[in-house]
C-alpha positions as CSV (number, residue, x, y, z in Angstrom):
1,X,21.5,2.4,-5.9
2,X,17.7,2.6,-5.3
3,X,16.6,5.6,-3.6
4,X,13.8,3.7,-1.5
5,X,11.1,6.7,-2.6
6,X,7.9,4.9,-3.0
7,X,6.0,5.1,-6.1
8,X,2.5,4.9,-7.4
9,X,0.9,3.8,-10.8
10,X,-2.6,3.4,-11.0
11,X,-5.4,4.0,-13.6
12,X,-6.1,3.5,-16.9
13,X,-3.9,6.9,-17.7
14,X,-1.2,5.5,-15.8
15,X,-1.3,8.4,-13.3
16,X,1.8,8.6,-11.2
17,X,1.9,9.3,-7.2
18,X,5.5,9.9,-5.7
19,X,6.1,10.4,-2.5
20,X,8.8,12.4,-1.2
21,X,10.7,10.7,1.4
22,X,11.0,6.7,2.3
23,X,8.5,5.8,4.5
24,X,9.4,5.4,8.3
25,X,9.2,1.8,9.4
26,X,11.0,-1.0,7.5
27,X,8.9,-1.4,4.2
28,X,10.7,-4.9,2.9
29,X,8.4,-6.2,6.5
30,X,6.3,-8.0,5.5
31,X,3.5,-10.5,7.0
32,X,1.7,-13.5,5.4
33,X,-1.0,-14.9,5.9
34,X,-2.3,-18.4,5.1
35,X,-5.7,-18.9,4.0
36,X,-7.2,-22.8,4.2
37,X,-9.8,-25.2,5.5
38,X,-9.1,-28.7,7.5
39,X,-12.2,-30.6,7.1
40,X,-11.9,-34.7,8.4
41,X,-13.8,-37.1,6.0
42,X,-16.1,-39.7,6.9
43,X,-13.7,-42.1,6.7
44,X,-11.4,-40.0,9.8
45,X,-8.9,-38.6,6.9
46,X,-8.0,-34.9,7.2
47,X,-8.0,-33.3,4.5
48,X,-6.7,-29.4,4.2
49,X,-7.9,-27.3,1.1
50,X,-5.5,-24.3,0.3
51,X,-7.0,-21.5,-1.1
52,X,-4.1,-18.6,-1.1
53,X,-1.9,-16.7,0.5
54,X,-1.6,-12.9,1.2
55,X,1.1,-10.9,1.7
56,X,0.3,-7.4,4.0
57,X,2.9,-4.9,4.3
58,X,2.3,-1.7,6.2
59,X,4.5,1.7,6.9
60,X,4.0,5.4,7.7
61,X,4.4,7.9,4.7
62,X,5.5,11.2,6.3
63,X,6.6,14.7,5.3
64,X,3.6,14.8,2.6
65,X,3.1,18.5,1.2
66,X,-0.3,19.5,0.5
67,X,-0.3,19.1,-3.1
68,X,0.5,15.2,-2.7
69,X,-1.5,14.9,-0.2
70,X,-4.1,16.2,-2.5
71,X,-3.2,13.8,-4.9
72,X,-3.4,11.4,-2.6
73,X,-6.6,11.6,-1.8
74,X,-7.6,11.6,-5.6
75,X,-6.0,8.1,-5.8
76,X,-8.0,6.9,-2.6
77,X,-11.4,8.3,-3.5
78,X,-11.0,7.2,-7.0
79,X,-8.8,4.1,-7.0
80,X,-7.4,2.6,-4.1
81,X,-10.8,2.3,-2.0
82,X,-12.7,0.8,-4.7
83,X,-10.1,-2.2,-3.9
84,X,-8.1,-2.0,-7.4
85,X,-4.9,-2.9,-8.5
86,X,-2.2,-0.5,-9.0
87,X,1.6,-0.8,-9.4
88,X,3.3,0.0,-7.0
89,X,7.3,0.2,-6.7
90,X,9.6,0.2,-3.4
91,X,12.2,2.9,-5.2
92,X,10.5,5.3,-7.6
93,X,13.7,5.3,-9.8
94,X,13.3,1.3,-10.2
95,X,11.3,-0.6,-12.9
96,X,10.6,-3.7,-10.8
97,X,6.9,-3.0,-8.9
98,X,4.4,-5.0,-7.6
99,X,0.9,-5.4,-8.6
100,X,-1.3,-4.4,-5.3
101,X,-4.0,-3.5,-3.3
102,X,-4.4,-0.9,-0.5
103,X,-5.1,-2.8,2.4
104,X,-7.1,-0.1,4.5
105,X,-10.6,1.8,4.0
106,X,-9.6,4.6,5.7
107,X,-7.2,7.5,4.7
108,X,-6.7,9.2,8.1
109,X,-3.8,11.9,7.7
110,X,-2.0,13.8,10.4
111,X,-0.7,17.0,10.1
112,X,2.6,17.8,11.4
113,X,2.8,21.2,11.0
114,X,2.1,23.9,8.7
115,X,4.6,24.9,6.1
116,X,5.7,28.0,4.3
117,X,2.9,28.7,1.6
118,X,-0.2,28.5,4.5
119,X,-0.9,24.8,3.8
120,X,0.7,21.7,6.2
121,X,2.7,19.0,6.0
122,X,1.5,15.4,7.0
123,X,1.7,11.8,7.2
124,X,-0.2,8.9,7.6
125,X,-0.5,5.2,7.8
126,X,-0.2,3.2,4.3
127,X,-0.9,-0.7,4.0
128,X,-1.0,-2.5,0.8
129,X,-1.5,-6.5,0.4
130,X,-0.8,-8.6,-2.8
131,X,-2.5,-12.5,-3.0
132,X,0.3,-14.6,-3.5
């Protein structure tokens, strides 16, 4: 049975980001959006021209220790806001991913509280979108 741990592969050295818990809301929610243009010809006709369509998912990663969250950041400063691809699979013990993009600028964590070895815990908000 999948262990719904999310994982991360990204880079050119295949670097690998696990998280440690599943994230909080219902990751398999998904939303889709349509992308396309109606235009009516000269001759009254309308005519629609699909382009794509993208698929947005969005959840909270929480309970991050400092060290991931570290590596997090690496990933977003390096990778993920330069808008490229990386794998990324719903149970980190699974070999079925999906090739993705983040769907955010921002990387704004929170910190819960601080834990044992003087650093903190956190969580923040994650979005990823794939063009169908």
């Amino acid at each position: 049975m999948a262990n719904k741990i999310p994982k991360i592969i990204y880079g050119d050295a295949n670097t690998e980001l696990v998280m440690s818990l599943p994230p909080i809301e219902d990751f398999r929610a998904e939303k889709i959006n349509s992308k396309a243009r109606t235009t009516i010809s000269s001759g009254g006709v309308e005519q629609t021209q699909f382009n794509y369509n993208r698929e947005t998912r969005s959840f909270k990663m929480t309970f991050i220790d400092e060290s991931l969250m570290e590596e997090f950041r690496v990933f977003f400063k390096t990778h993920g806001s330069k808008g490229l691809a990386f794998s990324y699979f719903e149970s980190s013990d699974e070999v079925e991913f999906t090739k993705v993009t983040l769907n955010t600028k921002r990387l704004s964590p929170k910190i819960l509280f601080p834990n044992d070895s003087g650093g903190f815990v956190y969580e923040f908000d994650f979005s990823i979108v794939r063009t169908l």
